[in-house]
N, C-alpha and C positions, 0 to 999 in steps of 0.2 A: 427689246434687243438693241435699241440705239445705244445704250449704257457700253453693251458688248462688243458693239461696234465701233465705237467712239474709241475705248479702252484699247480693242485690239489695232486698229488702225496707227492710233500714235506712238502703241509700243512698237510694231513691227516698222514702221515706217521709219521712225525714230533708231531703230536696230539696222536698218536696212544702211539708212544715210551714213549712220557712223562707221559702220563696217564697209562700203564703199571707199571712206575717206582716208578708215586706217587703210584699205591697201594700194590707196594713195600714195600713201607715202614712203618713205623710204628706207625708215627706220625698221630694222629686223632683229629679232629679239636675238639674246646674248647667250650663252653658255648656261648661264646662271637663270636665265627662263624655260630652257626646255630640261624639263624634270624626267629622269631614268627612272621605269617603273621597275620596284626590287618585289620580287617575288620571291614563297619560302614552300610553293607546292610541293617541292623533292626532296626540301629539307635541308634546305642552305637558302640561302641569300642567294639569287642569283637575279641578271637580268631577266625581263619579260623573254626579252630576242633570245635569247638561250636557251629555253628551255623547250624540249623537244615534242613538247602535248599542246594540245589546243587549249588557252588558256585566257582569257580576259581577267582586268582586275583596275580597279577604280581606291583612288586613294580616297581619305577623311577630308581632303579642301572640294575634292571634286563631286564629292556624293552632294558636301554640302552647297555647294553651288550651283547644282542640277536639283535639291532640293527632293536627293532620294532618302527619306528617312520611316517608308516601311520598305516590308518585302516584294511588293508586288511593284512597286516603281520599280525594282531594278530592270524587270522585265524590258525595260525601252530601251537599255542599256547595253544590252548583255545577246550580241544574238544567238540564237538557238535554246534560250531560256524564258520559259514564261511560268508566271507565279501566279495564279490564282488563288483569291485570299477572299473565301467564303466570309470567316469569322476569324476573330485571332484564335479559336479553335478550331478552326478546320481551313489549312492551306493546303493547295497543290501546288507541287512540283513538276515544273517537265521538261525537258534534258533532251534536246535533239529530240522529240518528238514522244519522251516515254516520261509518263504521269507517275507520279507516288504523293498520292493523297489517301492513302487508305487508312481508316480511323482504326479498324477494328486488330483488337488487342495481339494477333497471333499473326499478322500479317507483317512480313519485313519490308521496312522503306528501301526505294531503289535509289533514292538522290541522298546523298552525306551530308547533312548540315552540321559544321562542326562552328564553335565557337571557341575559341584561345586553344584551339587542337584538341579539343574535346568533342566524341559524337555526339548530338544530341538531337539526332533524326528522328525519332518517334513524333507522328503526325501531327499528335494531337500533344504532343510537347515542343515540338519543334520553333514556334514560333516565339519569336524577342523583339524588341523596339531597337529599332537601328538610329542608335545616338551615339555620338562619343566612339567614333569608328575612327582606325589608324588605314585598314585599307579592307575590302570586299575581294577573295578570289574565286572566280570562278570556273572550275574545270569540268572538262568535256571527255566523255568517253568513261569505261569501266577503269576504276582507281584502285583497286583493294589492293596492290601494294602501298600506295601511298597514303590511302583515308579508309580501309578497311571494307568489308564485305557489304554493307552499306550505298556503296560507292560505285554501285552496277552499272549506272549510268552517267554517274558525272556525281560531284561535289562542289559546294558554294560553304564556302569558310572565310567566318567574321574574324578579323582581329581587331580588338577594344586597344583604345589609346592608353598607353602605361603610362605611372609618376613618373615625373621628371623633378630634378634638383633645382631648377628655375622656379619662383616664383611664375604662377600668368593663372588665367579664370577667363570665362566668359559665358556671356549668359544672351539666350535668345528666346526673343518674345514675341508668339503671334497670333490673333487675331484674323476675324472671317466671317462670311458669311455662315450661317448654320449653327449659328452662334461659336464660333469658333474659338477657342479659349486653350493657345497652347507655350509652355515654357519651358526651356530646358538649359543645360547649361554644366561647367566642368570647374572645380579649384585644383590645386597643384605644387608640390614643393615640396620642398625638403631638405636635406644634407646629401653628403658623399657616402653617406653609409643608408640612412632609412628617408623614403620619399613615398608618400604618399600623394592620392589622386581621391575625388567624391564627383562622380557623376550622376545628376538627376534630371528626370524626364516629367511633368504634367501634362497629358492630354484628353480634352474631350471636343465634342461636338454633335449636335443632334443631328438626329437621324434624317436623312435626304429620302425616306419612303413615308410620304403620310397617311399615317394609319387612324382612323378613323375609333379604333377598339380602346387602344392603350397607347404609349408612348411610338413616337415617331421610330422607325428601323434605320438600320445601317448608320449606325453613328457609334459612338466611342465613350467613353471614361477609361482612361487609364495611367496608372504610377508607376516608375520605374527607380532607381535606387541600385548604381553602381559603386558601392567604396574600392577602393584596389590600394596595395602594397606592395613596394618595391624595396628590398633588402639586398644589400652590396656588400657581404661581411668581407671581402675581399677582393683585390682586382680580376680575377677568375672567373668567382663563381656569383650568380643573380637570381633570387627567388621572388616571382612574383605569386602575391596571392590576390584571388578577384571573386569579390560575389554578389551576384547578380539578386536583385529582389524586380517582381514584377504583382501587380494587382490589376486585374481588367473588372469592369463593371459594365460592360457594353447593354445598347438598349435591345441586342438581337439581331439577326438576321431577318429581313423581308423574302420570305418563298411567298412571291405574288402569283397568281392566274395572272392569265396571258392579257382576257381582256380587263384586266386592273391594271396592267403595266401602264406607269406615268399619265396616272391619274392620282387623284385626289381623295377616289372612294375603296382603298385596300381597307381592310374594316379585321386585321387580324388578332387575336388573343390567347389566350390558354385558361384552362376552364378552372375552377376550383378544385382539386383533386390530390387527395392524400399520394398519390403515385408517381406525380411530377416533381421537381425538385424546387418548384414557385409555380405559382397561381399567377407569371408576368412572362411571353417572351423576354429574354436576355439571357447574357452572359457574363461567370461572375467563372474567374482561373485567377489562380495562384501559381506561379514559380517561383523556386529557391534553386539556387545555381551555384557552386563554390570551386574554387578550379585552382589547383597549388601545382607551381610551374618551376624545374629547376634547372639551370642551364651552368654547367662544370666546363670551363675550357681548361681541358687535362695539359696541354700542350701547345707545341703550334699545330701538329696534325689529328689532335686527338680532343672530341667533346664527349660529354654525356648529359645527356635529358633524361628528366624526371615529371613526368604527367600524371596528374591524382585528380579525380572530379567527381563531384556527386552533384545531382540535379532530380528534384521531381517536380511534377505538376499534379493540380488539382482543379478539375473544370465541372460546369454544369450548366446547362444549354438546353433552353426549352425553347420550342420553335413550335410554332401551327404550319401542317407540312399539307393543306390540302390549300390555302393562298386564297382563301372565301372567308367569309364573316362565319362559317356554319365551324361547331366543335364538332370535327366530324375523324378528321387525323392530329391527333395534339399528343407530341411526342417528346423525350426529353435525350438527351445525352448526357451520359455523368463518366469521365472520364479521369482514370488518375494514373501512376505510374512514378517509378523511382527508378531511380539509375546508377552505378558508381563504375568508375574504371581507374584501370593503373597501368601505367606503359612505364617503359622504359627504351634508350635507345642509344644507341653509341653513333657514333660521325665519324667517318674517316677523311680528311682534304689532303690531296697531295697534288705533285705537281700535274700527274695525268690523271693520276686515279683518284675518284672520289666516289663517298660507299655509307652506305648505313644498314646499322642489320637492330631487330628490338624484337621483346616481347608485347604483349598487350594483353589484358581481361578485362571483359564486358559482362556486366550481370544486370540485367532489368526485368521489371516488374510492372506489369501493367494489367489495366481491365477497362472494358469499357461497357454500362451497361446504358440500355434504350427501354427507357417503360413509356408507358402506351396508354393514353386516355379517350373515351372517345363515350356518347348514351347510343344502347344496342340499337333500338330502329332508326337511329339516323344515319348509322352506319350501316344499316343489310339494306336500308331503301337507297343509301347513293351509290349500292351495289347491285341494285336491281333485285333485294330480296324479295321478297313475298308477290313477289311480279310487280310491284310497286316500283314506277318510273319515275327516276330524279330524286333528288334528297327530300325528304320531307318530315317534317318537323312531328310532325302525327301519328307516324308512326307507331309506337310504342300505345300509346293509346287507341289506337284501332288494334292493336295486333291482342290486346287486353280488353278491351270492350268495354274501356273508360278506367278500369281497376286502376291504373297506374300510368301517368303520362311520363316518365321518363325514370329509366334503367341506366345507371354507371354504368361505365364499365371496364376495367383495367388490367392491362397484362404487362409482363417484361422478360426481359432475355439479355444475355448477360454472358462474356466470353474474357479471358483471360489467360494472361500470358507468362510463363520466367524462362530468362532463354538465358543461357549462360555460353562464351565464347573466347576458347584461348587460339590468339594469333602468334607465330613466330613469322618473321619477314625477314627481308635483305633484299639490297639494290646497290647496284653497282655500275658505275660508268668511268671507261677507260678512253681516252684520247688518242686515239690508235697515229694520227699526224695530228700536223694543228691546224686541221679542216676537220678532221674527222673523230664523231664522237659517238659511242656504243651505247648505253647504258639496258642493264637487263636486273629483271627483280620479278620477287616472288612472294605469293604468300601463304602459308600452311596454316587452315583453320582447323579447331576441333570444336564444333556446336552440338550443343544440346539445348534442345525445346520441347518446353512441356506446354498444353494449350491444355483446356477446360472450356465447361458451357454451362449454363442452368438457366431455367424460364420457368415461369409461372404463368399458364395460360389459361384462367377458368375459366369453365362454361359457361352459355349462354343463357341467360331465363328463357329470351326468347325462344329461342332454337331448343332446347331441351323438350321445351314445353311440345315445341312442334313433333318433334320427331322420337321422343318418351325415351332418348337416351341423352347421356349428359357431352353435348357438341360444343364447340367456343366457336367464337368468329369469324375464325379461319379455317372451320371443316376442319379443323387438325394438320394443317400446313405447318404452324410453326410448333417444332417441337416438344413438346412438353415436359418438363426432368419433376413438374409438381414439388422446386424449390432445390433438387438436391442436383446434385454437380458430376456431372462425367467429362473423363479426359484421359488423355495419352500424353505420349511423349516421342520425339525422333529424335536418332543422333543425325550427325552429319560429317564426316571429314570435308574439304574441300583444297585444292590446291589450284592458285588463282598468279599465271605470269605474266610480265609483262615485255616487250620489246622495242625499244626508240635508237632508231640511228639520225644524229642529227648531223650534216655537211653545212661548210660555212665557205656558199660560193664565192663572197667578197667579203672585203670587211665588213659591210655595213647587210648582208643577204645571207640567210639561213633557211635551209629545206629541211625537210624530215618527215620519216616514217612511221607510224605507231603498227602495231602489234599490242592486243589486250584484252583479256579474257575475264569474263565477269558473271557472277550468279547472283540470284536473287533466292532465299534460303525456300525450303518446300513448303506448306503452309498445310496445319494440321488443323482440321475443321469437325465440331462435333454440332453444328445446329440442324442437322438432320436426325441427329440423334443416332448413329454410326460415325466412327473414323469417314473421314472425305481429305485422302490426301491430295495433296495438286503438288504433281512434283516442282522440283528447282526450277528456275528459268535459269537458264544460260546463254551469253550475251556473247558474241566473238565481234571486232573491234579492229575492222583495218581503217587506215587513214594516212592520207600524205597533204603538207601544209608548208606554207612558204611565211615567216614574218621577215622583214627589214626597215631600215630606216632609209633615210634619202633626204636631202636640199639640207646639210650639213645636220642632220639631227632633229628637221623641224616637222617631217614628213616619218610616222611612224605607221607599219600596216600589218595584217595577218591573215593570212588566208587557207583553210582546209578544206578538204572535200574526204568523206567518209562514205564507209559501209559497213552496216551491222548487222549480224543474220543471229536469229534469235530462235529457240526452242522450248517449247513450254513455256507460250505465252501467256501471262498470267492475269488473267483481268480478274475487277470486281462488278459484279454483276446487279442491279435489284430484282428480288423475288416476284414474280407479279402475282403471284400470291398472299406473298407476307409482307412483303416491303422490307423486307429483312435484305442486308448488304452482304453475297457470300460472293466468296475466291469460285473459280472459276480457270480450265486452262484450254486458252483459246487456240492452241498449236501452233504451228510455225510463224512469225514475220521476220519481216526485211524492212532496212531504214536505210538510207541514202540521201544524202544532204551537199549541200556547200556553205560553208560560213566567212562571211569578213568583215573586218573591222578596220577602222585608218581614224588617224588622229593628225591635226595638221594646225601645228603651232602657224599663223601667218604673219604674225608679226608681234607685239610686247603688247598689245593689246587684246588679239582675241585667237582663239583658242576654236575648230570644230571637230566634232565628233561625227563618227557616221556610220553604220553597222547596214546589211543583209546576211539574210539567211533563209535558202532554201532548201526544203525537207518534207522528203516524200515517204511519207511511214504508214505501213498499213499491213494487217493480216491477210498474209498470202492465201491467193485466191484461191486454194484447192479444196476439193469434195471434202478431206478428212479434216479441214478444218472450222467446217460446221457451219452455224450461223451465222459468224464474224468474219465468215470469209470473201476477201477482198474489202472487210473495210477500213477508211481510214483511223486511226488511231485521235484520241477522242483530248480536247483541248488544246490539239497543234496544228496550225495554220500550214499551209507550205510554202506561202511568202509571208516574211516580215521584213520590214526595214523600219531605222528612227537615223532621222540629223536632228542634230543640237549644238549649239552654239556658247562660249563663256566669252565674256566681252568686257574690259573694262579699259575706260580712257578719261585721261586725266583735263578738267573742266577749270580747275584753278591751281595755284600754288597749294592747297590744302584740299581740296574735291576731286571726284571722280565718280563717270557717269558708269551704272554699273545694270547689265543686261546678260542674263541667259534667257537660252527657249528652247524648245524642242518640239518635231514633230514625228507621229511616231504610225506608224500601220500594219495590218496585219489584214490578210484576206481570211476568204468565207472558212470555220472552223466549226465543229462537229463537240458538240456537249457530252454526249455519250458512246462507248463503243459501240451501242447497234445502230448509232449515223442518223439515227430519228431526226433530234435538235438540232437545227443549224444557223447558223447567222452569217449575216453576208460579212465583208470586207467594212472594217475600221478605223478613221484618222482620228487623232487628236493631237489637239498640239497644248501644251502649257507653253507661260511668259510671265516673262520677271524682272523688271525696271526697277532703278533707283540710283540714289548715292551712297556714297562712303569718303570716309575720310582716306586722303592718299596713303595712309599706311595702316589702313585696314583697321584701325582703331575702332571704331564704329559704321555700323552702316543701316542705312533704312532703304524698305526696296517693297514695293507693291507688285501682288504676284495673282495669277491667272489661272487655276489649274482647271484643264475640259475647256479651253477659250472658246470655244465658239458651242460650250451647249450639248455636245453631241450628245442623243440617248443610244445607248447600247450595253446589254446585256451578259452577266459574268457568268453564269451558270444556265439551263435549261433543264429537265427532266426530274428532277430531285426523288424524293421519296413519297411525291405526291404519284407521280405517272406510273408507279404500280398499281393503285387504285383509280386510275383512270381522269385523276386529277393531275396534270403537268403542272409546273410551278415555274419560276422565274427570279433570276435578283440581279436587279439590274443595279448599272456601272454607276460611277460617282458623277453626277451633270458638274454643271460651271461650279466652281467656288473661285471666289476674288475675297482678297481679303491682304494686309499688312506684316512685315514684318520688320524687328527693331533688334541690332547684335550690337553689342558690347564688348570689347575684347579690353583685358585689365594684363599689364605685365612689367 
């Protein structure tokens, strides 16, 4: 730990001196240092301060100077937002207190992830490598005017940096413990008419779980491959086209046993077995992404957009789900999906009024199936079969009387989804004085979804044999279709308003109201082998919020407090029978929060950041609402804060000494809705020193991430704890390690 300590002491102390000294001085930054945050959540360019919703959003210099380049960093960032990021196939979302991580194929996401205005929320699609970003938005509250049905709880939308006609490149290289091996980087340029842009991503690094079976867990390989085109046939009108390629090869996710957490002897594998999709935990997904963008300024008052995208993914994910050296749960996930959409949208800007109305279709396609490996007596003994205590390897050969020491044995199950969705919208805001500002929207869905099921669950040798008819593993819990496929379908209309009044106390002081109504689509379930509808959850969405500015521009803040009352609360649940993941409607909740943010230019050298957010979310404590009632809502803390710092001061006529840090916390949080798992309260801080040349040409900068070590755990319960095996994956410890940018232009 003196390494750790040495490290952290001369960065922080080092940070501490120079940020004392700059606010020494007297020098205060200029016009041209404090940078207006432009935002396009309503569908115009507008300031941050103007817009009437709860919104955060982090430009492309600032992500990369905070050094957030996945999803789950933004988390420190953004409050009321935490991303939980199992695998790059399996993220959670959660939005003021409400999760949307569900994998399985007929389940609608509550959180929007769009990319270049494109949805691309499905779970087990959802995730991209965050490189070559122009800015990160994040909103708050049910959006399905603005980002569609999707959007029940809030929306987080990437925009990717477009060509420009300039000449410039740059390329960033890093290095690290864990063998850390990462590079990425953009080229650029063009003409007045065709400009092109190539962004690519390399990253790997081994796994920080040492496993003792097969390769080390929680680590990475991954490719990325953005080409983008910009065309200008006229001063008008601008068509961007952008396609995204990704490759992951990950070593796997680590679901540990408790008492294996951070140690040395997790001993996990995946058995040889025609049924799994490798004989190796890991993870091997393919996305293709293609997005053609057209932007027609008709007039001074009049545009038109044109939105086209198609995107699928292709995953497969085998994990040992019981976090013991014993093949006892050895599971796979094989997940795929395809997507396409087409919008349309007109812009109305005038001097008071301004307005947008559009179509939109949504058609995807998804499945996800889970086959199942495991030998029969090792599985009924760490079940307590034959009255046999504890897993035992013997099994099978005592239960045969030598005849045969070990019995395969494998099953699967298998859900599927085509949901198809025509939106028409409109939203409209009129400036009734020039304080006061209205705006009201809506949106008219017409959904159709079809869902499916099929499993293959054969019996048991053993069990048959016992009881002279033909049993499987699970006493016949999990359904069995013996291959063939049942399914239904619902429609759904839905019509989804919205309401903001925003007043501009001073000039630099903006208040505002929300009104906002939101569903979560109903969720059609055949793994019992009957229709199991769980109707809509519907979301209603008051909120009043204050942003402004203050000390000429240098001091920027925002602050809401909300209430959400909810109906047809929709959890996922595991079977403690099957281990099977079903929909579930937990009845009534309520969420209540506070959120703020303040950003505070202090002078031409450093920059801080600083967020809370508290949020009290949890299923209402009444009799009809069963066994989840009164609990807290599962992955959301009710305190969190993070400060961070960007720092640069100039050491020569050509150098400058260059520092961010951040530190970030969250108290005690609950893994699962029955409130079982919980882990106490969380600090960490990252740090990041170095130089650069004074105009940014290059820079090199040694970086800290977990500085001081912390062990703390992302997930609890998994799909081990229906079988009475609980699992674990814990958080990322210290990595230190190098980084070297180049900027060409």
């Amino acid at each position: 730990m003196s390494r750790v300590r040495s490290f952290a002491s001369l960065g922080l102390m080092t940070a501490i001196v120079l940020a004392n000294q700059s606010f020494a001085q007297s020098s205060e930054p200029t016009s041209a240092d404090i940078v207006e945050v432009i935002v396009t959540a309503q569908k115009r360019e507008q300031s941050i301060q103007d817009v009437p919703i709860t919104i955060s959003a982090l430009d492309g210099d600032t992500l990369s100077a905070l050094g957030i380049d996945q999803f789950d960093k933004l988390s420190d960032f953004i409050p009321g937002l935490v991303v939980q990021q199992q695998s790059v196939n399996n993220n959670g979302y959660v939005i003021r207190g409400i999760t949307s991580d569900d994998g399985g194929a007929p389940i609608a996401p509550r959180v929007s992830v769009y990319l270049n205005g494109t949805d691309v929320s499905r779970s087990r699609g959802s995730y991209f490598e965050v490189y070559d970003m122009e800015r990160v938005e994040v909103v708050k509250g049910p959006q399905a005017t603005l980002f569609g049905t999707a959007a029940s709880i809030g929306a987080i939308s990437f925009i990717t940096n477009k060509p420009q006609e300039e000449f410039e490149a740059q390329i960033n290289v890093r290095a690290g413990e864990f063998d850390t091996q990462e590079i990425d980087g953009f080229v650029t340029g063009g003409n007045s008419i065709v400009q092109g842009r190539l962004a690519v991503l390399s990253r790997e690094r081994d796994g920080y779980v040492d496993n003792n079976a097969e390769d080390d867990l929680n680590g990475y390989e991954r490719i990325a491959v953005r080409p983008s085109l910009r065309i200008l046939p006229s001063d008008t009108v601008t068509i961007d086209l952008v396609y995204n390629y990704e490759d992951a090869d990950d070593p796997g996710t680590g679901f540990v046993a408790e008492d294996l957490l951070f140690t040395d002897n997790a001993a996990l594998s995946a058995p040889i077995s025609s049924n799994l999709s490798s004989n190796n935990i890991g993870i091997q997904r393919e996305t293709n992404d293609f997005n053609a963008t057209v932007n027609w300024d008709i007039d001074e008052n009049w545009s038109f957009t044109y939105i086209g995208a198609y995107r699928d993914h292709d995953s497969e994910e085998v994990f040992d789900a019981d976090g013991t050296a014993l093949e006892f749960l050895n599971f796979a996930e094989l997940a795929d999906g395809e997507q396409y959409s087409q919008e349309v949208r007109w812009n109305f800007t005038g001097d008071r009024l301004n307005a947008f109305f559009g179509v939109s279709y949504f058609d995807e396609e998804a499945t996800q199936t889970v086959p199942f490996a495991t030998e029969e007596g090792l599985f009924l003994s760490c079940n307590a079969g034959f009255g046999i205590a504890g897993c035992n390897l013997g099994t099978t050969a005592a239960a045969t009387n030598g005849l045969v020491r070990a019995l395969p044995y494998e099953s699967f199950f298998s859900n599927s989804s085509d949901n198809q969705s025509l939106s028409v919208y409109a939203d409209v805001s009129y400036q009734f004085t020039d304080r006061l500002e209205v705006t009201a929207g809506v949106r008219f869905v017409d959904e159709e979804r079809e869902s499916s099921y099929t499993s293959n669950v054969p019996a048991s040798v053993l069990l048959t044999g016992m009881f002279g008819a033909p049993t499987d593993l699970f006493f016949g819990a999990v359904f069995n279709t013996n291959g063939t496929t049942i399914g239904g379908d619902t429609d759904d209309t839905i019509v989804l308003p919205r309401i903001n009044a925003r007043y501009q106390l001073t000039d630099t002081v903006n208040i505002y109201a929300t009104y906002a109504l939101g569903e979560r689509s109903e969720v059609l379930d055949f793994s019992n082998g009957s229709p199991n509808l769980v109707p809509s959850e519907e979301i209603s969405n008051f909120e009043i919020g204050v942003k402004g500015t203050a000390l000429d521009g240098r001091l920027s803040y925002a602050a809401s407090t909300f209430y959400q009352d909810y109906e047809n609360f929709q959890v996922t649940v595991v079977d403690d029978n099957t281990g099977q993941r079903i929909p579930d409607n937990a009845g009534d909740a309520t969420n209540l929060g506070i959120e703020t943010e303040i950003t505070f230019v202090a002078n031409q050298n450093l920059t801080l950041l600083a967020n809370y957010a508290f949020i009290d979310a949890e299923i209402d404590d009444d009799a009809e609402n069963g066994e989840f009632a009164g609990n807290q809502f599962r992955l959301q803390p009710e305190n969190t804060a993070a400060f961070s710092y960007i720092y640069k001061r100039p050491i020569s006529n050509s150098l400058q000494f260059t520092s961010t840090g951040s530190w970030t916390y969250r108290d005690n949080v609950f893994f699962d809705i029955e409130n079982e798992f919980e882990e106490d309260a969380v600090s960490l801080v990252n740090l990041k020193v170095g130089i650069a040349a004074l105009d940014d040409n290059w820079s090199f900068e040694i970086f800290a991430n977990n500085l001081f070590d912390k062990e703390y755990i992302i997930d609890a319960g998994n799909t081990g704890d229906a079988f009475g095996f609980p699992t674990f994956i814990e958080g990322a410890p210290q990595i230190i390690g190098a980084q070297f940018t180049k900027r060409f232009n």
